[in-house]
Wavefront OBJ file of the C-alpha trace (Angstrom):
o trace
v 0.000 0.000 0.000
v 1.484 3.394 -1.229
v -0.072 6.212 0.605
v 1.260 10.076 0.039
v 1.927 12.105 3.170
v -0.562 15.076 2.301
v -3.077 12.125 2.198
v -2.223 11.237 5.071
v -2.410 14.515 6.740
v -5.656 15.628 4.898
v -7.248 12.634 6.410
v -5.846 13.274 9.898
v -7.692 16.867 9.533
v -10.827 15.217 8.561
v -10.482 13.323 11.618
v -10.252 16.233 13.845
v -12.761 18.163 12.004
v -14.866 15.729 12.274
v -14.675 15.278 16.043
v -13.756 18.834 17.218
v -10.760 18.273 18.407
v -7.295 19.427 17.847
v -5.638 23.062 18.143
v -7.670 24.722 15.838
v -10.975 23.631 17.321
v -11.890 21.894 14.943
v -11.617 24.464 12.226
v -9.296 22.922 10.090
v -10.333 22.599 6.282
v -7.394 21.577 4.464
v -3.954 21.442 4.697
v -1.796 22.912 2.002
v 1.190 20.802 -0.022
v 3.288 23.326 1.414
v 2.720 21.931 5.206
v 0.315 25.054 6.210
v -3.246 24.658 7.712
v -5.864 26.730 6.147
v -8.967 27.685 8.538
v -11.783 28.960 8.087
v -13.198 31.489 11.130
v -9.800 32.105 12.272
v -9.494 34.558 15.522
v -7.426 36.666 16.535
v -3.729 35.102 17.608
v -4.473 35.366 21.419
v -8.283 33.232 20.733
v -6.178 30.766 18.745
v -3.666 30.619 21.340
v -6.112 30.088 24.122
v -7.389 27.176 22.166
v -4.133 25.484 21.615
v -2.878 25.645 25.396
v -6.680 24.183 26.031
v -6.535 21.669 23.623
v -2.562 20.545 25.125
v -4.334 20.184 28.627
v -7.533 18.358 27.531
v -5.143 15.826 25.327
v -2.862 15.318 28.238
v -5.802 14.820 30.603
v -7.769 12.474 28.223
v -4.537 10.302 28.242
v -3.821 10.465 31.841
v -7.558 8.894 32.543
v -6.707 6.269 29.824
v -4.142 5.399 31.250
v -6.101 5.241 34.696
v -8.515 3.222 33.098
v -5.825 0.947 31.908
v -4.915 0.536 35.090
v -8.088 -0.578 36.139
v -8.118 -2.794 33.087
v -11.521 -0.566 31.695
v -9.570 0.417 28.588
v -6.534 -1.450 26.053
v -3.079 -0.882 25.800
v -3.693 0.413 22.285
v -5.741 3.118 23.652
v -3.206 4.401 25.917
v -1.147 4.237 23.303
v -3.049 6.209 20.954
v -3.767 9.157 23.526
v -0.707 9.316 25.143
v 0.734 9.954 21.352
v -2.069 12.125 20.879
v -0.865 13.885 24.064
v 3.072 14.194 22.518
v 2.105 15.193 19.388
v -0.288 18.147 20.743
v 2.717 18.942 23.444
v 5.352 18.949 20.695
v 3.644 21.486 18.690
v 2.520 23.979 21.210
v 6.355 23.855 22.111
v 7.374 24.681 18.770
v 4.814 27.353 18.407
v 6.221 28.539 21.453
v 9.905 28.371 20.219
v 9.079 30.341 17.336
v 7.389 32.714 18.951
v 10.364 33.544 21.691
v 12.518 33.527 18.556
v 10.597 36.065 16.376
v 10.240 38.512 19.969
v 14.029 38.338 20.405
v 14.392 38.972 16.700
v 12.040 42.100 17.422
v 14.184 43.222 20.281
v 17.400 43.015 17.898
v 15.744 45.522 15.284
v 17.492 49.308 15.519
v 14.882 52.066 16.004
l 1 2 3 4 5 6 7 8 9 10 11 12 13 14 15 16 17 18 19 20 21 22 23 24 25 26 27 28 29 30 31 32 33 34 35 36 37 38 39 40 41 42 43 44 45 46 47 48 49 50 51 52 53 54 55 56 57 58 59 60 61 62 63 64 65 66 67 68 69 70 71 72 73 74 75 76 77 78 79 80 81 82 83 84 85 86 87 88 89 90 91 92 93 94 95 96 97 98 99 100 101 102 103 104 105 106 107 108 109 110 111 112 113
């Protein structure tokens, strides 16, 4: 089976379109060949923001009651799986947003007036 990364990553947006979930509250419509996420509604950076740092904590709590409920043997190990690399993959890109934002303030704060 040969499948393209952009299909690949157009299907994981449908996913999370479909269900709401995801930084972008569910707002993603397609992502571009160029690796960029087109939304539609977008709000202002500080909304979008908000939403991302909500979306991090609700990921990292929906894995750490899998993981409970693993525990408990209520849920499989390939759930736990699946959040807790939901939960990395949310963290991992709030932490790059955050990198490049740090990066583009200091870059700012460089600039001669």
């Amino acid at each position: 089976m040969n499948i393209k990364a952009m299909d690949a990553a157009n299907a994981y947006a449908n996913t999370l379109k479909s269900q709401g979930v995801g930084g972008l509250g569910g707002k993603v419509e397609k992502i571009s060949p160029v690796g960029s996420v087109e939304t539609e509604g977008a709000g202002s950076f500080s909304s979008i923001l908000k939403e991302s740092l909500g979306s991090t904590a609700e990921a990292v709590g929906r894995s750490e009651t899998t993981g409970i409920q693993a525990l408990n043997k209520q849920a499989d190990l390939v759930d736990v799986v699946t959040s807790v690399q939901n939960a990395e993959m949310v963290l991992e890109t709030v932490v790059a947003v955050r990198d490049k934002v740090i990066s583009a303030y200091q870059d700012i704060i460089r600039m001669p007036i």
